[in-house]
Each structure stands twice: as structure tokens, then as C-alpha cells.
C-alpha positions, -999 to +999 in steps of 0.1 A: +000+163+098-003+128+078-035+120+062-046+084+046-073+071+028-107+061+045-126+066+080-116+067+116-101+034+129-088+021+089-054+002+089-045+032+070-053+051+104-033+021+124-001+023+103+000+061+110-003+059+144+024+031+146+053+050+134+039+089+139+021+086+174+026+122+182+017+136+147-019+144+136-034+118+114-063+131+093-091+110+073-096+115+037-120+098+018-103+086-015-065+080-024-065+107-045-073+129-017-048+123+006-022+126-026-035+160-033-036+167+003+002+165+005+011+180-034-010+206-025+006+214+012-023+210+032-004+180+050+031+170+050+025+130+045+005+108+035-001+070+042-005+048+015-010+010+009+007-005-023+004-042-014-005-065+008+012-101+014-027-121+005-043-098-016-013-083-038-011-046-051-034-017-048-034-011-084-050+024-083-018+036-065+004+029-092-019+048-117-023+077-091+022+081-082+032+094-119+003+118-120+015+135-087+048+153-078+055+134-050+087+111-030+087+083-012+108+086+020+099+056+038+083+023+036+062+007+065+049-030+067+017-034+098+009-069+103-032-071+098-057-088+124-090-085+108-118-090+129-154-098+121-177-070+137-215-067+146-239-053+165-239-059+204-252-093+212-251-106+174-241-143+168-228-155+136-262-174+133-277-143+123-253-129+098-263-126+061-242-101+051-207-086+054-189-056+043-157-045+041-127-027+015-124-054-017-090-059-004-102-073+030-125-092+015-102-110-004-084-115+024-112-130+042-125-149+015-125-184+026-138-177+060-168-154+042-177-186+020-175-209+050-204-188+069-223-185+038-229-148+040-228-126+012-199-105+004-202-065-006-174-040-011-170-007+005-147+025+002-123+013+032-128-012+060-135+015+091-168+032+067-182-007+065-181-007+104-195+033+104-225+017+082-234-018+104-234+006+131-256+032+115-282+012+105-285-009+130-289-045+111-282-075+130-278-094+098-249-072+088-207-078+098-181-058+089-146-073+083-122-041+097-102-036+131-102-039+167-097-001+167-128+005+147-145-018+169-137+006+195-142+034+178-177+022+170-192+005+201-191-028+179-185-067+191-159-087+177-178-116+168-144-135+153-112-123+164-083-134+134-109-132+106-081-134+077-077-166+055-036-165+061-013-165+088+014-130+084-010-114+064+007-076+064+003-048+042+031-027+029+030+011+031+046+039+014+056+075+031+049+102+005+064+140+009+061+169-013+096+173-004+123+153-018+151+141+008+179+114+005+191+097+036+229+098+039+248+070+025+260+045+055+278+016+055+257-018+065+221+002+059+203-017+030+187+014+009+154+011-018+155+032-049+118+037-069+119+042-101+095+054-128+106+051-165+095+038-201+111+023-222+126+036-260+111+016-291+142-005-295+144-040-303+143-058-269+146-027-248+134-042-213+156-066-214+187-042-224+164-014-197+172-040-168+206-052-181+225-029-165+212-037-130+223-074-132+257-063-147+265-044-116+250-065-093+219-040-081+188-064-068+154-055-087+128-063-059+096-055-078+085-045-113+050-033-122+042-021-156+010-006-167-003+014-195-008+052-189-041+068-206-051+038-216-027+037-241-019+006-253+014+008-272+032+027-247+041+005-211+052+024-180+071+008-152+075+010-119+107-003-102+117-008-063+156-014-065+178-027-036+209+002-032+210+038-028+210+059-056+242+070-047+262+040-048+284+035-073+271+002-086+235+021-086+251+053-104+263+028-135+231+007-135+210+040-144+236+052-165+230+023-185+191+026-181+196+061-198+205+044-230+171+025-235+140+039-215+130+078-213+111+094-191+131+082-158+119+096-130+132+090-090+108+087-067+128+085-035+156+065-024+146+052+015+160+025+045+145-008+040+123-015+068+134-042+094+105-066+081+123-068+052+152-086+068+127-109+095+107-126+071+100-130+035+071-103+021+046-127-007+037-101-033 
């Protein structure tokens, strides 16, 4: 079983039945749940967004990954259509307000402001589209998918609702089980790290050093503040190369000298979008 955040018909829902069409795909209705669903064992994987291409990072998920005993064995990237739902027979005339995850509503921002209706955040995009349907407003949209449509019995009043062309979110594959792919020659490899840094003079800098040296490419580098602590920065670290190569092998090495704390999160293929197109953070 995998489980994601949010109702019937999410993207969450769309990503899982993209690359695990004959696995069970379960609802949950918070991040958190899903992550506990799968430390827990009551489902093998879970689903999760971490960024998207218009909107940029899900910046819960960072918080939630070091609190949870979880791997990353594989990344996914779904291109996004967001469509504009309503009742049957609804016009845009009519609409005076929309709903939808902050995150698609961001994403949909300039087309919201050019109807003039009025923006309100839900949980996740497929609930907005449960609660237009459930109360029955013709004034109301929701901005989710095709499939909720579907799922609903709703109109797609504007097909292609999002502000940018290529807007796609990226997804990460958590396990409660930690797996390493084999090293193969011509198979480009991430590494996720999870470290802070010792109270040293210049200690990012020296941190990351050693990935330059040997030639390992940092693609991403979030840092945050644990427990709202405010002298004490953790970061968060997607690294090009497998965590058994031997340029990777001397890069932590070096990392061992100025952060603490390290912690692997999962070493995984790249996946093919990587290499078709440029992914915006």
C-alpha cells in the first residue's frame, strides 16, 4: 500500500497512480499522517510533495523528514494541469469564490486576480472540490484536477488554469526500509542529506568544501531551524552521486570534520525529467 496526503482525486492521488498503478493508494488527511502511516507500518510508502516548479517548497516537509525514521528511495516529477471546477451548468459569470490547497492557489494566482474572485485555502485541492460539491454554491470554484472532476460529478469550467507553462511538482518515495540501488556505470544517482553544522569559524563553507574539491554537484540546500531554535541551523542537502562512489565517499569524509549530526536519507536514480528539462525551484 502507498498512502499521500489529502482526498480522493489530489495530485498526491495522481502521482501514485502514475508510477504504482497496481498498488493500493490510500487517502490521509495531513502529511504527518501518511509519514506515520509508513514509520509505523501500516503502509509501505508514502507520496510526498517537496516542491513544485511555480510555487517552490512544501516547507512543512522539511520540518516533518528529521522527526521521522524514514528513506527516500525514489523521486517522481508529475506535470500539473489545474483546472477550474464548478457546479454543472456554472459560468465564470457567476463565480465569487474559489478554493483550493495554498499551493494551487499560488499557482493560479494571476488567473484568480483576473476573474476577480476571491481566493481561500484548503487542506488539499481534491477536499476544495468535495466542499463546492457538497454545498452546492454556484458562486463557488475549486482549482484541483480533471480526476477530481470526475470523481465529483463537477464541470471544468477552464481547462489549464495554472499561471505557467511546465508547472510540475516534485515527489519523494518514503520507506521504512532503507535500500541502496546498486552502483551502475552511466546511471546518475541523488544522495539526501541531513546534518548541522559544528560552531567553527566559517563551518558551511568548510561543511560544503569538500563536495567542490571532489567534484560532487550540490543540487539543493534548505536550511531551517529545528524547535524553533534559533542559534542552531539544520540542513537539508540533495547531492548528484551515489553514496558509494568514491568522489561521494571523500566528500562526506570531509563533511565529518565540520557538521554533526549527519544523517542519510536515501541515495536514489535521478528521475528522467531531470535530464529533459530544467526543474525552477
Amino acid at each position: 500500500m502507498i498512502v499521500y496526503q489529502g482526498h480522493e482525486g489530489a495530485y498526491s492521488h495522481l502521482a501514485c497512480r502514475h508510477v504504482f498503478p497496481d498498488r493500493e493508494a490510500r487517502a490521509c488527511e495531513t502529511f504527518r499522517d501518511a509519514m506515520e502511516s509508513v514509520e509505523q507500518g501500516k503502509a509501505e510508502l508514502a507520496m510526498i510533495p517537496v516542491e513544485n516548479s511555480t510555487a517552490g517548497r512544501v516547507e512543512e516537509i522539511y520540518r516533518l523528514i528529521p522527526r521521522m525514521s524514514l528513506h527516500i528511495v525514489e523521486e517522481h516529477f508529475e506535470p500539473v494541469n489545474h483546472c477550474l471546477l464548478a457546479l454543472p451548468g456554472t459560468t465564470l459569470e457567476t463565480l465569487k469564490r474559489v478554493y483550493s490547497h495554498p499551493q494551487a492557489l499560488a499557482q493560479c494566482a494571476n488567473h484568480v486576480l483576473e476573474l476577480g474572485i476571491e481566493p481561500h485555502a484548503t487542506l488539499d485541492t481534491a477536499g476544495a472540490a468535495v466542499q463546492i460539491r457538497d454545498e452546492g454554491l454556484p458562486e463557488q470554484a475549486a482549482i484541483a484536477s480533471s480526476l477530481a472532476a470526475e470523481l465529483y460529478g463537477l464541470d471544468i469550467v477552464r481547462d489549464q488554469f495554472q499561471d505557467q507553462d511546465g508547472n510540475t511538482t516534485r515527489f519523494i518515495i518514503l520507506s521504512h526500509k532503507e535500500t541502496l540501488p546498486p552502483l551502475e556505470p552511466g546511471v546518475v544517482y541523488l544522495t539526501s542529506l541531513l546534518f548541522r553544522v559544528r560552531n567553527l569559524p566559517a563551518a558551511l563553507y568548510k561543511a560544503l568544501g569538500g563536495f567542490a574539491t571532489n567534484g560532487v554537484n550540490l543540487i539543493k540546500l534548505e536550511s531551517y531551524t529545528p524547535g524553533g531554535a534559533l542559534n542552531a541551523s539544520q540542513f537539508h542537502v540533495d547531492i548528484e552521486g551515489h553514496l558509494q562512489s568514491p568522489a561521494m565517499v571523500r566528500a562526506l569524509e570531509e563533511l565529518a570534520f565540520f557538521a554533526e549530526d549527519v544523517r542519510v536519507l536515501g541515495t536514489y536514480r535521478a528521475h528522467p525529467f531531470r535530464a529533459s528539462r530544467t526543474f525552477a525551484d
